[in-house]
TORVOFI-337230 format. One record per residue (C-alpha): residue in one letter; x, y, z. Coordinates in steps of 0.02 Angstrom, whole numbers. Layout:
residues N
('A' (X Y Z)) ...
***
This chain:
residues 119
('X' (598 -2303 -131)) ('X' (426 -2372 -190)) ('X' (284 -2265 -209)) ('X' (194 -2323 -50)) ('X' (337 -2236 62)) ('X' (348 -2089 -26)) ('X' (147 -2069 -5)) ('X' (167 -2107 212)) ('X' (300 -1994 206)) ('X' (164 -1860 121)) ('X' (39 -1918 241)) ('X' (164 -1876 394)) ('X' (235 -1697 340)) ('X' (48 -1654 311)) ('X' (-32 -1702 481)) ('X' (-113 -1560 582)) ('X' (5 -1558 747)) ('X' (-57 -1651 910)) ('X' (-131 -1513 1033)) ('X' (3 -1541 1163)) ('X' (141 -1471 1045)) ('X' (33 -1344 991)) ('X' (7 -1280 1154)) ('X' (203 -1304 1206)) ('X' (248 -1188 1025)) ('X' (115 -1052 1079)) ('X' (207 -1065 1285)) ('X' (339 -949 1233)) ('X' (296 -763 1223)) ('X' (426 -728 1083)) ('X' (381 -877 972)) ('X' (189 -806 984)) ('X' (243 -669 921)) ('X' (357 -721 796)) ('X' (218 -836 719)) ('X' (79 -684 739)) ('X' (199 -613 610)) ('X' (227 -742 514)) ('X' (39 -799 488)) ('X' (18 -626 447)) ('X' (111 -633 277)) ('X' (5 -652 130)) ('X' (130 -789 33)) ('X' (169 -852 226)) ('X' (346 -799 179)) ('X' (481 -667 284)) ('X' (644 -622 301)) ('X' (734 -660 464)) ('X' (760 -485 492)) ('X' (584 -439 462)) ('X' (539 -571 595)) ('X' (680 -502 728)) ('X' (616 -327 685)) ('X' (449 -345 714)) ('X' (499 -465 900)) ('X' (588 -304 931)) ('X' (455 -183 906)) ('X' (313 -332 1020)) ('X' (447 -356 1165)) ('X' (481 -196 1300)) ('X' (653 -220 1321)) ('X' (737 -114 1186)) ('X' (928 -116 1279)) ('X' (1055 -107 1159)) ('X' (1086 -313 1170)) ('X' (918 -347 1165)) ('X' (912 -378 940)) ('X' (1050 -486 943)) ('X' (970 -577 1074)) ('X' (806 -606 987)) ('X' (920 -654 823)) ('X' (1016 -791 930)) ('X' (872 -867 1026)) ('X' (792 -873 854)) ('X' (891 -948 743)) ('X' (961 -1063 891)) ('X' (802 -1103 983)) ('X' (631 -1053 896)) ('X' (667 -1066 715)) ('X' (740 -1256 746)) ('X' (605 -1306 862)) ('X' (444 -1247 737)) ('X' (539 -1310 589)) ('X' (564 -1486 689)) ('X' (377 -1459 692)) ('X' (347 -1452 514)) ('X' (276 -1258 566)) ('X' (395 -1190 429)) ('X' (550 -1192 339)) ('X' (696 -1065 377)) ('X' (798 -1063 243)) ('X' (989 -978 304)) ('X' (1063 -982 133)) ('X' (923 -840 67)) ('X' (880 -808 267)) ('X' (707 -844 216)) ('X' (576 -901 324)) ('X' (395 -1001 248)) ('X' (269 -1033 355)) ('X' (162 -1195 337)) ('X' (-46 -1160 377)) ('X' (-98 -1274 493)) ('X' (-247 -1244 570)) ('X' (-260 -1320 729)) ('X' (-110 -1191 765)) ('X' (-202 -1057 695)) ('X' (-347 -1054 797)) ('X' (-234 -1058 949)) ('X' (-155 -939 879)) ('X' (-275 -818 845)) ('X' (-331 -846 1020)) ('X' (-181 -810 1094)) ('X' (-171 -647 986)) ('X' (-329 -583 1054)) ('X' (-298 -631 1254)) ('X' (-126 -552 1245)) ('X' (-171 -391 1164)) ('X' (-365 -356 1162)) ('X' (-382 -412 1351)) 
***
């Protein structure tokens, strides 16, 4: 691979995210939330129990099912579909999440964060 591909490939991974995905990430109540944690970290870095614990603590249900559920609709649905969004990287090996800035996202975000829970 010449150096020209490698650079469009850089160019791609780096784009800030159209604002029709970023507005279909932020549609899901339990991906906000899991990304208002996430953006949260200093190093952008959690574990994936850190991130189901704190989805437990956001979301009123607290039935005994209710953690496993968050774990499977994680790493089966919201982990795969930010990480197919360059959002982060969810490592299972380590069960490691890092979470890519990108600010487009971020301002959403932060908007969404005050709507849902200083309104």
């Amino acid at each position: 691979m010449g150096k020209t591909e490698r650079e469009s490939t850089a160019v791609e991974t780096t784009a800030a995210p159209s604002l029709d995905l970023v507005f279909d990430l932020l549609s899901v109540q339990r991906r906000r939330y899991g990304l208002y944690h996430l953006a949260d970290q200093d190093d952008g870095i959690a574990t994936f129990d850190e991130l189901v614990d704190n989805i437990y603590t956001r979301e009123d249900d607290h039935g005994e099912d209710h953690r496993l559920q968050i774990q499977t609709s994680l790493q089966h649905v919201h982990l795969p579909r930010l990480e197919d969004a360059g959002i982060l990287e969810y490592d299972t090996r380590s069960d490691t999440i890092r979470y890519w800035e990108q600010p487009t996202l971020e301002e959403w975000l932060e908007h969404a964060r005050h709507k849902e829970f200083l309104d």
